[in-house]
PyMOL commands that place a pseudoatom at each C-alpha (Angstrom):
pseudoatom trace, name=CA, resn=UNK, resi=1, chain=A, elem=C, hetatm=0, pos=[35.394, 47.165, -1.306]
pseudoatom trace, name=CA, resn=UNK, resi=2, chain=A, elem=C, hetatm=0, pos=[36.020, 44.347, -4.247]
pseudoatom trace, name=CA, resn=UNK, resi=3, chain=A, elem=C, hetatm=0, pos=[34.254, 41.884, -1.439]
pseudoatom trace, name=CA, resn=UNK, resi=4, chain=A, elem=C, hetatm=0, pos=[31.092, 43.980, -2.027]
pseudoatom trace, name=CA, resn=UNK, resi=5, chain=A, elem=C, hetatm=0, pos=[30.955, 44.211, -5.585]
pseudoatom trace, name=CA, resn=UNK, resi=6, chain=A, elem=C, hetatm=0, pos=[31.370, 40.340, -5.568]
pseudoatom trace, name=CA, resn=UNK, resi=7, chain=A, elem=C, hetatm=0, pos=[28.401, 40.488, -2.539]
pseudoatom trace, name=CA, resn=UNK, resi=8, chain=A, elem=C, hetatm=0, pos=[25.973, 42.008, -5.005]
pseudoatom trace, name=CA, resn=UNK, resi=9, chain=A, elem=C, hetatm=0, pos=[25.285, 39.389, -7.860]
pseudoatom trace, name=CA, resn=UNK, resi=10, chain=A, elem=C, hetatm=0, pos=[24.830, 37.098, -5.268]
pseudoatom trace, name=CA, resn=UNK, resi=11, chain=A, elem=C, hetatm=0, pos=[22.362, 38.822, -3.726]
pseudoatom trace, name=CA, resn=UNK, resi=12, chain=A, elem=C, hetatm=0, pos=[20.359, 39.021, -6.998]
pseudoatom trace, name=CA, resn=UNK, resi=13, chain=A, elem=C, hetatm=0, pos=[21.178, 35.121, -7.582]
pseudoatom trace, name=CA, resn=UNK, resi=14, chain=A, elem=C, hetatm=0, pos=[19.513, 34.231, -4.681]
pseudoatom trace, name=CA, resn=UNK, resi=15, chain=A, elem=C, hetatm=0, pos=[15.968, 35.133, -4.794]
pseudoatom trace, name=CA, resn=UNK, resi=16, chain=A, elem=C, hetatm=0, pos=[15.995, 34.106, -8.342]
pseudoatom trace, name=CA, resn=UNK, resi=17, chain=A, elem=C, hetatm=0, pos=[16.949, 30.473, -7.479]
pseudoatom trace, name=CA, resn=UNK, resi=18, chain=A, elem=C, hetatm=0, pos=[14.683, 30.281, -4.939]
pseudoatom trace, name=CA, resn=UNK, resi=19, chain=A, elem=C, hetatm=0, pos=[11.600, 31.485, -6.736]
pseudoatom trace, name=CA, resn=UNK, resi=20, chain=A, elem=C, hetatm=0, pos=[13.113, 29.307, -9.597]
pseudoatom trace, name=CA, resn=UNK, resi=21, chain=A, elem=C, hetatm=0, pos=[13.319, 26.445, -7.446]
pseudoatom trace, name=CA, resn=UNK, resi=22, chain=A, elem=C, hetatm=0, pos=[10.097, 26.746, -5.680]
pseudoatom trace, name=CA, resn=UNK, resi=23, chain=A, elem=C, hetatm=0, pos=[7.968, 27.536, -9.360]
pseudoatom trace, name=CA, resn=UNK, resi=24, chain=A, elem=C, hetatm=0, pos=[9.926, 23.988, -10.265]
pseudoatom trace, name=CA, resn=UNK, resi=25, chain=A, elem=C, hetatm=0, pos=[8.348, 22.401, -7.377]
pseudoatom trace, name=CA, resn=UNK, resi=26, chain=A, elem=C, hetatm=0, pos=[5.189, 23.948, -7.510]
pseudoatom trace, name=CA, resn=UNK, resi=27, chain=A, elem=C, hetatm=0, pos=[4.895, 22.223, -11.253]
pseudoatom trace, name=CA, resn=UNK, resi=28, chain=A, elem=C, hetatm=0, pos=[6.180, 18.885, -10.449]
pseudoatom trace, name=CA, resn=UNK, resi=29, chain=A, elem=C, hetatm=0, pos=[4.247, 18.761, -7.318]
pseudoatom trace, name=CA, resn=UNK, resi=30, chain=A, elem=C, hetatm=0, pos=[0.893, 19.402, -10.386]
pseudoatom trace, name=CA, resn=UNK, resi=31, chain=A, elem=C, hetatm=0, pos=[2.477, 16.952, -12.465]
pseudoatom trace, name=CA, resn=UNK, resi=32, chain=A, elem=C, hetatm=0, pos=[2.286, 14.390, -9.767]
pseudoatom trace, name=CA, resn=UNK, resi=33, chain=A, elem=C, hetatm=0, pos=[-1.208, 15.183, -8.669]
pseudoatom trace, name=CA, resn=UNK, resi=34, chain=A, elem=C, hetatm=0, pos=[-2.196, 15.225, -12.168]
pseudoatom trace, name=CA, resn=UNK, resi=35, chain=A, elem=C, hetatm=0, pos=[-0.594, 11.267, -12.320]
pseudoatom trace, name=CA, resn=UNK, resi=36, chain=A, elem=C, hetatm=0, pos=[-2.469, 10.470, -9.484]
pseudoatom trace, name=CA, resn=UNK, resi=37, chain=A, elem=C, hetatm=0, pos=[-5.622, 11.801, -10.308]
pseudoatom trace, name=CA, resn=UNK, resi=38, chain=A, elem=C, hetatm=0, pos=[-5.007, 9.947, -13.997]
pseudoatom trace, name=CA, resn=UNK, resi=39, chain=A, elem=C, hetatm=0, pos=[-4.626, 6.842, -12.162]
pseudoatom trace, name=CA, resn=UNK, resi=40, chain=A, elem=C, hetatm=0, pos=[-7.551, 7.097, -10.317]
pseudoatom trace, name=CA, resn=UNK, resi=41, chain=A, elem=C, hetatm=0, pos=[-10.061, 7.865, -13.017]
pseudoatom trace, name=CA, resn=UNK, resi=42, chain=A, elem=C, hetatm=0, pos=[-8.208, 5.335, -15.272]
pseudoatom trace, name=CA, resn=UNK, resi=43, chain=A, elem=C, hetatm=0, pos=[-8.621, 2.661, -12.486]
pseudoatom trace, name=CA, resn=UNK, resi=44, chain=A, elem=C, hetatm=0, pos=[-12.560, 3.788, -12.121]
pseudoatom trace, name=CA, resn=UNK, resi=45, chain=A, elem=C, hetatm=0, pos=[-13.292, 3.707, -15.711]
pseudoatom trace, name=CA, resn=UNK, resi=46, chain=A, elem=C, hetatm=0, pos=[-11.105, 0.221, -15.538]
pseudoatom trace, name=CA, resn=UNK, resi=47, chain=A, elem=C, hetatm=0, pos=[-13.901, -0.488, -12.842]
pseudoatom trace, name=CA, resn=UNK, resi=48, chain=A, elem=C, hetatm=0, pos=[-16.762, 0.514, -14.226]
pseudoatom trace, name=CA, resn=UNK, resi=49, chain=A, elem=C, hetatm=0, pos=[-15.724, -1.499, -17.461]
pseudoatom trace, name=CA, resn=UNK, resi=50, chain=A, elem=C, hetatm=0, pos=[-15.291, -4.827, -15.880]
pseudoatom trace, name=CA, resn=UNK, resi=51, chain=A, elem=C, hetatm=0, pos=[-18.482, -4.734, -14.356]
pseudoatom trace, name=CA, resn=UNK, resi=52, chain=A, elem=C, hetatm=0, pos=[-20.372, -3.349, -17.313]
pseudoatom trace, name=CA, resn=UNK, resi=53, chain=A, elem=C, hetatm=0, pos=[-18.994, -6.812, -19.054]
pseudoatom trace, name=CA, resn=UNK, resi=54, chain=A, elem=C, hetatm=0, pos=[-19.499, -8.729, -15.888]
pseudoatom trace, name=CA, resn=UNK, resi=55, chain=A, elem=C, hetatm=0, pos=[-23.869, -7.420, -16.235]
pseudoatom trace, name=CA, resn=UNK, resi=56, chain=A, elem=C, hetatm=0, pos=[-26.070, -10.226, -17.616]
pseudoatom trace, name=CA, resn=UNK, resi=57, chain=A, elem=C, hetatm=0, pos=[-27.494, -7.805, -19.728]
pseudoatom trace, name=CA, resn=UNK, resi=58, chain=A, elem=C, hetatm=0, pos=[-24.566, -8.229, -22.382]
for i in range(1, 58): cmd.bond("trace and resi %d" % i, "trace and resi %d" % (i + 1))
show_as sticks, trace
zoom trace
């Protein structure tokens, strides 16, 4: 009976890791698409810089 009552919080535990451990993946898995999609625009704009200085216009 005691084996039970020590059954139950576990059983509670459980989802609540796993939804806690997939919402923690779900926002790091943002976090790094956010990076990456930082990195790209920063490397366009880093582009689009270098050959605005490269024009003979300036």
């Amino acid at each position: 009976m005691t084996a039970i009552f020590h059954l139950i919080p576990s059983l509670f535990q459980s989802p609540a890791r796993s939804i806690d451990g997939a919402l923690n993946r779900a926002f790091q898995n943002m976090v790094n698409e956010m990076e990456i999609f930082g990195r790209q625009r920063l490397t366009a704009d880093l582009r689009t810089e270098g050959k605005e200085m490269k024009s003979p216009e300036n």
